[in-house]
N, C-alpha and C positions, 0 to 999 in steps of 0.2 A: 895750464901755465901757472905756472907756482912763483917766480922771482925774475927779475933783470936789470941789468943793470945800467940808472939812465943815464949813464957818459958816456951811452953806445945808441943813444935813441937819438936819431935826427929828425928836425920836424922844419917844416918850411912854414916861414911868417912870410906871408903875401894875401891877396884875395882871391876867388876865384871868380873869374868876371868870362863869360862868354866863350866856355870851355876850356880857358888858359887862367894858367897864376899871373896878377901883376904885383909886381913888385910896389911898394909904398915907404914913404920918408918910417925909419924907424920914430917912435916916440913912446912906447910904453913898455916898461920893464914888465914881464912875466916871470913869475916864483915858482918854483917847486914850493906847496906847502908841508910837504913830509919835512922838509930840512933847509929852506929859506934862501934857496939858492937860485939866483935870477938865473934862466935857463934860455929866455929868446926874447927879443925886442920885437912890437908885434907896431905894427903898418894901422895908421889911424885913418879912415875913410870919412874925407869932408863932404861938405853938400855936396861937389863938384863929382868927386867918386861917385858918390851916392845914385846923384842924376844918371852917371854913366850905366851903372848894374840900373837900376832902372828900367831907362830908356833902353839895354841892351836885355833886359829878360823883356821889356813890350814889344820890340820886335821880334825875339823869337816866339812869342805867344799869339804874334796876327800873323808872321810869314812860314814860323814853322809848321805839319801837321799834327803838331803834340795834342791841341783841344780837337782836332779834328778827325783826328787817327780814331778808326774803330776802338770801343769800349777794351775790346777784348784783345785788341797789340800792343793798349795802351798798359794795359795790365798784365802782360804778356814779357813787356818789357818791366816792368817793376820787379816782376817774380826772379828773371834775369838779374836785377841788382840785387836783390834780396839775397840770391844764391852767391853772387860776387861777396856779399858782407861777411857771411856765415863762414865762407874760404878765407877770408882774409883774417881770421882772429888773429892770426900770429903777428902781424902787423898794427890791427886794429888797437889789440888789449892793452900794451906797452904804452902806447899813441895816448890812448884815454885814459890811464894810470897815470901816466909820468907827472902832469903837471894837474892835477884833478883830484878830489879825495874816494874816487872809488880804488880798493885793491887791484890788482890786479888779476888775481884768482877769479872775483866776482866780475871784473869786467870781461874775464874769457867765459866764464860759465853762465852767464846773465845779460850782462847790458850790452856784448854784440849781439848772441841772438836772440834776445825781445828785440834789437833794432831791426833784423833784417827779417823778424816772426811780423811785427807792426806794417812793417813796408807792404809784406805777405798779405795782411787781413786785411788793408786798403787797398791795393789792387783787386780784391776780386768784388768790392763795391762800383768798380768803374759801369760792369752794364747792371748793374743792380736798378741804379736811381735814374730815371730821367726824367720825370715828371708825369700826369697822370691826366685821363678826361675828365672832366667832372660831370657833373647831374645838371643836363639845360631842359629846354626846352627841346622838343622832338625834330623842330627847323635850323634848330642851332647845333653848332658844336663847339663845346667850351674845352680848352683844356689849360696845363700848364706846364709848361715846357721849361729844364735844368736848364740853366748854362754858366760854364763859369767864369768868377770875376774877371780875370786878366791876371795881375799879376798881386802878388799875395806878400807882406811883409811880414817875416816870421823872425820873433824877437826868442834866442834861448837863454834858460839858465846854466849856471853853472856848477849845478851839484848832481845833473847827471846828463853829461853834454850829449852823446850820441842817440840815448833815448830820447830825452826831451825834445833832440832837435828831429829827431823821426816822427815823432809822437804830431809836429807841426808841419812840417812836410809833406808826408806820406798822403795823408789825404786830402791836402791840395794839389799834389801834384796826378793823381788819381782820379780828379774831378777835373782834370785839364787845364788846371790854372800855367801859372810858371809862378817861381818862389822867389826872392830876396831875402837870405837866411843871416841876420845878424847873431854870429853867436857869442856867449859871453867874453870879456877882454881877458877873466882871468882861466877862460880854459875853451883855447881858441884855436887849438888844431886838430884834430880829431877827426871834427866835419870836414875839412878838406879831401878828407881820404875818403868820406864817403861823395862828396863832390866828382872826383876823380873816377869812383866806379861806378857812377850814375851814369856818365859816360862811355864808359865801355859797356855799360848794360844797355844804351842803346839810348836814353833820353837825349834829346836835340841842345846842344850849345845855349849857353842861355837860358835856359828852363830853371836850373837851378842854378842861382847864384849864390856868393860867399862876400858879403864885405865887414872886413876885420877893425875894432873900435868902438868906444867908450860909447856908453848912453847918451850923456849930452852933447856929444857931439852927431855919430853917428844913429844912435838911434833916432834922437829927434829928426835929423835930417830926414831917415826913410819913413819916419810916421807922416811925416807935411809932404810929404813930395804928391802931385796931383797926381799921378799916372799909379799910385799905389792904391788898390780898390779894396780892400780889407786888412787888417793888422789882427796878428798874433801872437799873444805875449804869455810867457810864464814868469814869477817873479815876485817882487813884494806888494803889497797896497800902493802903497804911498809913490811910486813909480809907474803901476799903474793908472795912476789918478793922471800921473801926469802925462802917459799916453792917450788918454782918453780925451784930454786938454788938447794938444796937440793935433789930435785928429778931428775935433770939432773946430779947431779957430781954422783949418786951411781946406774946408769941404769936407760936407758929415759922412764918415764913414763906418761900417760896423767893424767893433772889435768882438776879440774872444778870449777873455782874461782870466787866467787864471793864477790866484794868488796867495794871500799868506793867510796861516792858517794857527788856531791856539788849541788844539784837539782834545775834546775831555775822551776819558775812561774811564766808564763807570762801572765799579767793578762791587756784584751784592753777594754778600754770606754766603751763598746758595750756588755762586759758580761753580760748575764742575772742576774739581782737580783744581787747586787754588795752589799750589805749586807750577803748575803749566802755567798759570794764568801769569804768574808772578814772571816768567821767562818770556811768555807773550807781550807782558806789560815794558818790560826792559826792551826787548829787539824793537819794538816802535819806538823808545825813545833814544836809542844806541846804533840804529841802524843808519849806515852813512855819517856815522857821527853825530846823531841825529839831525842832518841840513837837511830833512827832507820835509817838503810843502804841508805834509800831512799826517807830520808827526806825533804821538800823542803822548803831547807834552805838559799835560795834566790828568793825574789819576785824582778820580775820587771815588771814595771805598768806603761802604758800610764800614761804621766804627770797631762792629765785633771781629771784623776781619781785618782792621789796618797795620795791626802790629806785626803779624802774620806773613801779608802781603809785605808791605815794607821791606823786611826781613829777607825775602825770597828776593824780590826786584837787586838789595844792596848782593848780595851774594850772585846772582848773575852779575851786574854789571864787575864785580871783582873776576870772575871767571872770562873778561877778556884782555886781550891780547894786542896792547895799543903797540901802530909800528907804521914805518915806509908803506906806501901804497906799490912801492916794487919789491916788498920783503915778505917772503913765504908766512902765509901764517896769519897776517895780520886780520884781527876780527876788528878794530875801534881803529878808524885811520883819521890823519889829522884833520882840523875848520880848516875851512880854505884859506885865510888867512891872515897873519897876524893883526889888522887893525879888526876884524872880526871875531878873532878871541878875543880880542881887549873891549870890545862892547861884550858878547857874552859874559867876561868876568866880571865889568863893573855892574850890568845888571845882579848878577849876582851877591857881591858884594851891598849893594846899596838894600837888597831884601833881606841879608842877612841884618846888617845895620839896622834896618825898619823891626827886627824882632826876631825873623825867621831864623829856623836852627838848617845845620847841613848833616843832615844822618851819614854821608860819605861824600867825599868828594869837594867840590868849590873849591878847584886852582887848578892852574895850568899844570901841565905835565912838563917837565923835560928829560927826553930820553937818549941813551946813547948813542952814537952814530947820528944822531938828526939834527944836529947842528941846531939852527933855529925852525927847527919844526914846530908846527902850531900844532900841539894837542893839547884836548881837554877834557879833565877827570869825568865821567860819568858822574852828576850831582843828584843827588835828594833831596828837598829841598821841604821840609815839615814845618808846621806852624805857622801858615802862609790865609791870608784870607783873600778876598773879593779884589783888595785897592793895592794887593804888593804886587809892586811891579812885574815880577818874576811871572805872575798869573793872568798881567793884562799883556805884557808886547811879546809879538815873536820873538823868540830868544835865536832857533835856528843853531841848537846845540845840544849836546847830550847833558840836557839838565830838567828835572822831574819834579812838578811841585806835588803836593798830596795835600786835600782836602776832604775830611770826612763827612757824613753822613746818615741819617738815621732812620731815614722813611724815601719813597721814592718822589714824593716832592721835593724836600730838600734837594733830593740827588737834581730833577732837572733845573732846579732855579741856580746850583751851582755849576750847570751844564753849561746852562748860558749863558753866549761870553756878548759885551755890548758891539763889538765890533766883527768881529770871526764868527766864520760857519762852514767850517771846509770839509772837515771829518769826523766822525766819534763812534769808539769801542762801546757794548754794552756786553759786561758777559753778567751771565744768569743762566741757572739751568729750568727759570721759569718762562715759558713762551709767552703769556699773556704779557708777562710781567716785559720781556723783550719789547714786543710790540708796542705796549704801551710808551716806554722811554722812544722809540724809533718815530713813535707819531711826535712825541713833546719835542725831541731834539731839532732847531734848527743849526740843518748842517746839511752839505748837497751829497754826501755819503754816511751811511752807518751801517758798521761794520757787527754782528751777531757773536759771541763767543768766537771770534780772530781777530786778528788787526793787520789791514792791508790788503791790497790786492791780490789776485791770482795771477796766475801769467796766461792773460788770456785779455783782449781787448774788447769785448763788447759792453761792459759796462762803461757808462761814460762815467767821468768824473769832473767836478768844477765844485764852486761853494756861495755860498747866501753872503747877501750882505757885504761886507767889504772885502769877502775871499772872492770873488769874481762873478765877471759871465759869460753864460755860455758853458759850455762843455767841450773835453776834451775827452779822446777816446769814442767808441761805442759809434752808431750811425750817426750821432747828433754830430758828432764832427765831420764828417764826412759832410753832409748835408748843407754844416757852415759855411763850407767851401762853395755852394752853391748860391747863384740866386734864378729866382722862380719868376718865366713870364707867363701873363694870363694873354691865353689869346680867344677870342669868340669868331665863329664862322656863321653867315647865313646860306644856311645849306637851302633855299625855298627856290625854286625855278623863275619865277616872277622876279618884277623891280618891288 
C-alpha cells in the first residue's frame, strides 16, 4: 500500500468494553499530525468507566475459560488472531497511518505484521512455562507452580500504536491473564480494530478491553483501581515515576516500565565502511522521525573520523523525503504534534544560544499540501558538551548531537548519561575493543556494528536507571505476566 486518502478513512471513537463499543461524552480533539487537521473527538473514561472495563475484564477472567482453557487452544486461538491481523492490512495500514506518524507504506510492510508475527511468538509460550519441581528432600515434593495475575493494565504509546500495544498484550493475554489496554489519546483507534478481531479469533468478551482517555484522568484511574494486579507501561520517565506513585499509594503492585532513553553511538576510526556507518547512524536518529524510545540521539566519534562521519550523516539525512503519512514516498513523516515540535525546537534553540553550532537543520519545516503539519528538519547539532541541554533530555525528534573522542575511555565517560540507559551503538571492526565498550556501557541493550532491532522477538529489551524495569519482548516478558506459587508436599506415610 503506497497512498490514501484520509477523507475516506472512518474510525469510531468509542471504547471497547466487554466485546462491544460504548460510546462516551466526546471531550478531546484528535489531530492529524501530517497536516493539523482535528480528524475525531475521542470519549474520555472516568474512574466510573474505568471501574466498569475492570470489573468487566475480572469477570471474564474468574467466569470465562480463557486462564483455564488448555495451554495449547489458548494459543490456538491467538495464532487465529494473528492470521486475522496479517488479512486485514488493508484496513489496518490506513487506521494506524492516518492520525499517527508511521507512513503508511511502513505500516503495511512492518508494523501490521511484526503486530500479528508478536501475537504469533506469544502464543506458543502458552504450554512452554508453567513452573517447575525443585530439589527437596526425598519425603517432600516442592514445586512452583505459574498462574496468572488476573487482570493486567496495559498503558501504550503513541509512536507506534499497534506494535507497542501487542508488544503489551500478547503476552499477557497468552499467560491467561485478561487486559485493560489504555492506548494513547493522540493515537487511539487502531487498537480497536485489533479489539474487534480478537473476537472473532475466538478470545472471550471481556478478556481484552479498550478504555479511550488522557493520562491523568484515565490512566491514573486504572493504575489505583484494586482489582488491577500489575501495570504496563511504555513512555517517558517522569510519567513513569508517576505510575509507579500511583500503584504504591493504592496497594503495591509490580510494574514493567519501559521508558526514555539518551542513546550514545559510538563510532572508532576503525569501523568497517564508515560511509554505511554514516547511513546507520542517520536512520536511528531519522527513523519515525526520530520518536522512537531508543533512538541514538548522540554520536560520538573518534575525532580522526568526525568530519568524515558528520559529513555522510548531513548528506543522508538530505536524501530524505519529508511528507503525509498517507503520501507515497514519504521516508521523514511528521512529530506527533505541534506543542511537541515546539519543545523539540526550543530545546534546540536554547543549545544553540548556549554555543552549539547546527551543521543542518534546527527549524521546523513547512510543506505543501500540509497545512499545519508538524515537521522537523533532521538537525546536527556540533559543539555541544556534557551540560547542553540538547545532550541531557530526551528530545524525541530527528536531532543529533556529536561529541568527539580520543581514546576509549574518553568514548565511555562520554557514554555515560546520569540519568538514561536504554540503548547504545558501538561500531568498530575491533572485537576486543567491542566487548570492552559493551561491558563499560550502562545500558539494558547494545547494539554491535548495527543499530536496532531485528524482526524477531526474543531478545528482550528494557533499560538501567531511569529508562526502566523490567523487560519487554523475549521470555522475560512473557514470564512478567506470571506469578509463581511455592507449594511443598509431605509425601511420608506416617503423621
Amino acid at each position: 500500500m503506497n497512498s490514501f486518502d484520509p477523507s475516506r478513512v472512518t474510525v469510531r471513537s468509542a471504547h471497547f468494553i466487554g466485546g462491544q463499543y460504548l460510546d462516551g461524552a466526546d471531550a478531546i480533539d484528535v489531530a492529524r499530525p501530517s497536516d493539523g487537521v482535528n480528524y475525531a473527538a475521542l470519549p474520555v473514561a472516568d474512574a466510573t468507566l474505568v471501574d466498569h472495563a475492570v470489573q468487566d475484564a475480572w469477570r471474564a477472567f474468574r467466569t470465562s475459560d480463557w486462564a483455564r482453557r488448555a495451554p495449547r487452544e489458548r494459543a490456538r486461538v491467538m495464532r487465529r488472531w494473528a492470521e486475522l491481523i496479517e488479512a486485514d492490512v488493508a484496513t489496518l495500514a490506513p487506521l494506524e497511518a492516518l492520525g499517527s506518524t508511521r507512513p503508511v507504506a511502513d505500516a503495511a510492510r512492518w508494523d501490521v505484521p511484526f503486530t500479528a508475527e508478536g501475537i504469533r511468538f506469544y502464543s506458543e509460550y502458552a504450554d512452554r512455562i508453567g513452573g517447575e519441581v525443585a530439589a527437596t528432600r526425598p519425603d517432600h515434593l516442592g514445586m512452583t507452580i505459574a498462574e496468572p495475575y488476573g487482570v493486567i493494565a496495559a498503558i501504550a504509546p503513541w509512536n507506534f500504536p499497534l506494535v507497542m500495544a501487542s508488544w503489551k498484550v500478547a503476552p499477557a493475554l497468552a499467560a491467561g491473564n485478561a487486559v485493560v489496554l489504555k492506548p494513547s489519546e493522540l493515537t487511539p483507534f487502531s487498537v480497536l480494530r485489533l479489539a474487534e478481531l480478537a473476537i472473532e479469533a475466538g478470545i472471550p468478551p471481556g478478556i481484552f478491553n479498550i478504555v479511550q482517555g488522557d493520562g491523568r484522568t484515565t490512566g491514573d484511574a486504572l493504575c489505583r483501581h484494586p482489582k488491577i494486579s500489575k501495570v504496563t507501561f511504555t513512555g517517558s520517565s517522569q510519567t513513569g515515576a508517576a505510575i509507579m506513585t500511583a500503584c504504591a499509594q493504592t496497594g503495591t503492585k509490580p510494574v514493567t516500565l519501559e521508558l526514555g532513553g539518551k542513546s550514545p553511538q559510538l563510532v572508532f576510526a576503525d569501523a568497517p565502511d564508515l560511509d554505511r556507518v554514516a547511513r546507520r547512524v542517520a536512520a536511528a536518529i531519522t527513523g519515525n522521525a526520530g520518536q522512537v524510545c531508543v533512538a541514538g540521539s548522540r554520536l560520538i566519534v573518534e575525532r580522526s573520523a568526525a568530519g568524515r562521519l558528520i559529513d555522510g550523516v548531513a548528506s543522508a539525512f538530505a536524501a530524505l523525503k519529508p511528507g503525509a503519512t498517507w503520501a507515497a514516498g514519504t521516508t521523514l513523516p511528521p512529530i506527533i504534534s505541534s506543542p511537541q515540535l515546539q519543545r523539540i525546537d526550543g530545546i534546540v534553540k536554547r543549545t544553540l544560544a548556549s554555543g552549539a553550532q547546527a551543521a543542518t537543520g534546527g527549524a521546523r519545516m513547512a510543506l505543501p499540501g500540509c497545512g499545519d503539519g508538524a515537521f522537523y528538519a533532521p538537525t546536527i547539532l556540533t559543539g555541544v558538551s556534557a551540560d547542553s541541554e540538547a545532550v541531557r533530555e530526551e528530545i524525541f525528534g530527528p536531532v543529533l548531537t556529536v561529541q568527539t573522542f580520543d581514546d576509549e575511555d574518553e568514548a565511555l565517560a562520554l557514554a555515560s548519561h546520569e540519568k538514561y540507559g536504554l540503548a547504545a551503538g558501538v561500531h568498530t571492526s575491533n572485537l576486543s575493543r567491542a566487548l570492552r565498550m559493551m561491558r563499560g556501557i550502562e545500558a539494558g541493550t547494545v547494539w554491535i556494528n548495527r543499530y536496532g532491532r531485528t524482526a524477531d522477538f526474543v531478545i528482550p529489551t528494557g533499560g538501567y536507571k531511569s529508562s526502566g524495569i523490567g523487560k519487554d519482548l523475549g521470555r522475560q516478558a512473557y514470564e512478567a505476566n506470571l506469578r509463581f506459587k511455592s507449594v511443598l508436599i509431605d509425601i511420608t506415610d506416617g503423621a
